[in-house]
C-alpha positions in Angstrom: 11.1 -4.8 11.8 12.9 -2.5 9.2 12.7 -5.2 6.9 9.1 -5.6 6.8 9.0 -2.0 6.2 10.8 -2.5 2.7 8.5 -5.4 2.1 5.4 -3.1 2.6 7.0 -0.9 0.6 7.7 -3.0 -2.6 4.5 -4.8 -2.2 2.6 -0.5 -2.5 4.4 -0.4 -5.6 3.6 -3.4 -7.5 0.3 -3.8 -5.8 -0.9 0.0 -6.5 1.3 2.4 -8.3 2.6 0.2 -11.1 -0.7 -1.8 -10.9 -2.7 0.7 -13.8 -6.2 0.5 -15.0 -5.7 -2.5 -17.1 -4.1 -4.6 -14.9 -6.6 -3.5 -12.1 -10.1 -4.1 -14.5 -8.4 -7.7 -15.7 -6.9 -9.4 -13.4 -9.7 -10.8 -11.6 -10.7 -12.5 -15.3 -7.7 -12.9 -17.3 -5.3 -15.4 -15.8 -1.9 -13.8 -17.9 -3.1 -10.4 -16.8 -3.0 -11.5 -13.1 0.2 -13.6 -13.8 2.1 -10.2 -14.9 0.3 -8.5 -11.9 2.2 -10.7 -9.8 5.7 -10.8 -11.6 5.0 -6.8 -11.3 4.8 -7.2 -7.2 8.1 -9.3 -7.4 10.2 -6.9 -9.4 8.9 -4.1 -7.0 10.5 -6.3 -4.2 13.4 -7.2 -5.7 14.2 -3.6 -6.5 13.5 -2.1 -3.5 15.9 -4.8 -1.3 18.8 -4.2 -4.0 21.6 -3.7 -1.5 25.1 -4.5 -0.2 24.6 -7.8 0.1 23.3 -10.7 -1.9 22.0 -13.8 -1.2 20.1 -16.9 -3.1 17.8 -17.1 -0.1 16.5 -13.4 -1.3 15.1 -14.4 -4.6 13.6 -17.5 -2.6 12.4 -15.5 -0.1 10.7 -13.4 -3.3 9.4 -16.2 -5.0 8.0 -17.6 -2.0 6.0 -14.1 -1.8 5.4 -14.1 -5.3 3.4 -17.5 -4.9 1.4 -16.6 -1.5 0.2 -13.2 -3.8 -0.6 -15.5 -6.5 -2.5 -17.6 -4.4 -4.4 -14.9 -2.5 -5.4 -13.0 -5.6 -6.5 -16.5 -7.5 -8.9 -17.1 -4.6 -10.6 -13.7 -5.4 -10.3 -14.6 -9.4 -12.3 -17.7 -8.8 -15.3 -16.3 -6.7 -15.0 -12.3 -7.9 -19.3 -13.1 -8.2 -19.7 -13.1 -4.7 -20.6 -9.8 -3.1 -18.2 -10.3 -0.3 -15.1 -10.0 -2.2 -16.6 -6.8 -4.1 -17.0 -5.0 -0.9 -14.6 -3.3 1.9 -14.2 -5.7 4.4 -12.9 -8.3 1.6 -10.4 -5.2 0.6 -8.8 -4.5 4.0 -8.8 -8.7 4.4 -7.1 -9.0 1.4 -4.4 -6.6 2.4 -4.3 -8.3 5.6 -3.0 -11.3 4.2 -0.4 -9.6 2.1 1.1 -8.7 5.3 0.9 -11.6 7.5 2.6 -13.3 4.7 5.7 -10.7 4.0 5.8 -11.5 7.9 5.8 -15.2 7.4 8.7 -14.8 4.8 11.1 -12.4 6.4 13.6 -15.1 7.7 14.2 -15.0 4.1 16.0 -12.1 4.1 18.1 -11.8 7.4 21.3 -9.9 6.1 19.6 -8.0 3.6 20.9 -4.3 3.4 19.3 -2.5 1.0 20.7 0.6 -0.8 17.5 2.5 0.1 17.7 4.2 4.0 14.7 3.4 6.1 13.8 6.9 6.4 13.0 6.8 2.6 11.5 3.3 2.7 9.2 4.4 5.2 8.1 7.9 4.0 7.8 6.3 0.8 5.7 3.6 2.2 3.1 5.8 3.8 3.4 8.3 1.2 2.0 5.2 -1.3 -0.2 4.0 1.5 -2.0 7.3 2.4 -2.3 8.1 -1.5 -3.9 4.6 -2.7 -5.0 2.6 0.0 -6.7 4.7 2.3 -8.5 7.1 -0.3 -9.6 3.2 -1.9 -10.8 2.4 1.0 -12.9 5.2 1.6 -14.2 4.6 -1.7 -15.3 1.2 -0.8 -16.9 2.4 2.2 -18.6 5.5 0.8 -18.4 5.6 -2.9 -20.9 5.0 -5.6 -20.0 3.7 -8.8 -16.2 2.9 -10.0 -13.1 4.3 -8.4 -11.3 6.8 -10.4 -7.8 7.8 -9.6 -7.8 11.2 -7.7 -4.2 12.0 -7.9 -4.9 15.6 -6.8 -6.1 13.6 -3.4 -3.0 11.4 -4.1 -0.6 14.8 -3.8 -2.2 15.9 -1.0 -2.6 13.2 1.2 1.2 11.7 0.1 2.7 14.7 1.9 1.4 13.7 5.6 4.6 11.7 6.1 6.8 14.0 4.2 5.9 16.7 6.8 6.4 14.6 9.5 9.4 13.6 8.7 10.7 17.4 7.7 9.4 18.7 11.2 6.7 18.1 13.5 5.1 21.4 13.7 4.6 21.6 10.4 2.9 18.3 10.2 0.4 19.8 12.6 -0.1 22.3 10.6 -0.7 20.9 7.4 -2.8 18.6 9.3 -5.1 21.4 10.6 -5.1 23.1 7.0 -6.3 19.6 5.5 -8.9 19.0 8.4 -10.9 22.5 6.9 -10.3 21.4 3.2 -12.3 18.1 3.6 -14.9 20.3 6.0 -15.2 22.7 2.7 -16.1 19.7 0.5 -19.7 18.6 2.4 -20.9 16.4 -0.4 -17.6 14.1 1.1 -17.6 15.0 4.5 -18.2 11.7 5.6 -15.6 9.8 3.6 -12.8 12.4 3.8 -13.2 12.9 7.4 -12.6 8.6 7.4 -9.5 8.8 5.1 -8.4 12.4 7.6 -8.5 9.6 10.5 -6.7 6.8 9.5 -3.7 8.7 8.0 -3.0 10.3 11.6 -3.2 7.7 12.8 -1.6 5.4 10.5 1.2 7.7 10.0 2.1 9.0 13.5 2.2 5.6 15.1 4.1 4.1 12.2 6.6 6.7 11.3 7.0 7.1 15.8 7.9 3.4 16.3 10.1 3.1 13.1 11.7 6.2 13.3 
């Protein structure tokens, strides 16, 4: 189970963070921009299981990852016309995927010990998760228009996990002092109230059975 958290976690970083507006407008049409969008997804892996130990079955294990992504995001270069695969549902799917096949690879990597602890890995992880994913989401659900990166939102909603983490009561806290934040923005009730949901729930059942 720990190792599938530093999959998740090196698959957030090349598949958001180090993905920038470039790489995110062209890789659905430009077949080397999609290619270095997918090299970007392996080094995030590879870094992040840099550890104690090292074995040849690692970089297969990241190859093999490497291609699945490939293959995934190909499927959405070839039909990025059809409405589906513009929309939500085709978002979460598509992160669906991802996952089922970092679980289909993780015999790969029994042994693996990275350098990184799990409480890191996994703070990190929802930190990345709460920050791009959800508040994407919510823009596929709600939003009008293209997405622009809120990293304001980023900040704010990247410190659920950190709180919990630090100490419980303040995670209620924070939580409660977010909660009237999104109610003060009414335009966005609706979609902040969404992304408010998801990250507590998300994040207490995550970071409760991992740590």
């Amino acid at each position: 189970m720990e190792i599938l958290v530093y999959l998740i976690f090196g698959h957030l970083i090349g598949d958001y963070v180090l993905q920038n507006s470039y790489i995110a407008r062209y890789k659905n049409s430009r077949r080397f921009v999609l290619l270095v969008h997918v090299l970007l997804v392996m080094l995030s892996h590879e870094i992040v299981l840099i550890g104690s130990v090292f074995k040849f079955q690692y970089l297969v294990g990241i190859f093999t990852l490497g291609t699945i992504h490939l293959i995934i995001d190909t499927v959405k270069f070839r039909f990025k016309q059809s409405k589906f695969f513009g929309g939500w549902l085709y978002y979460v799917l598509d992160q669906f995927l991802h996952l089922i096949s970092m679980i289909i690879v993780l015999p790969f990597f029994n042994g693996v010990k990275p350098f990184i602890s799990i409480t890191i890995a996994s703070v990190s992880t929802l930190a990345i998760f709460n920050a791009y994913f959800v508040g994407i989401l919510a823009h596929f659900m709600y939003g009008n228009g293209i997405y622009k990166r809120d990293y304001f939102g980023y900040l704010l909603r990247s410190l659920f996990p950190v709180f919990y983490v630090f100490n419980f009561k303040f995670f209620l806290i924070y939580s409660i002092i977010y909660l009237v934040y999104i109610l003060a923005k009414r335009k966005e009730y609706k979609k902040e109230f969404t992304v408010y949901l998801i990250i507590l729930i998300t994040n207490t059942t995550f970071l409760g059975v991992i740590l």
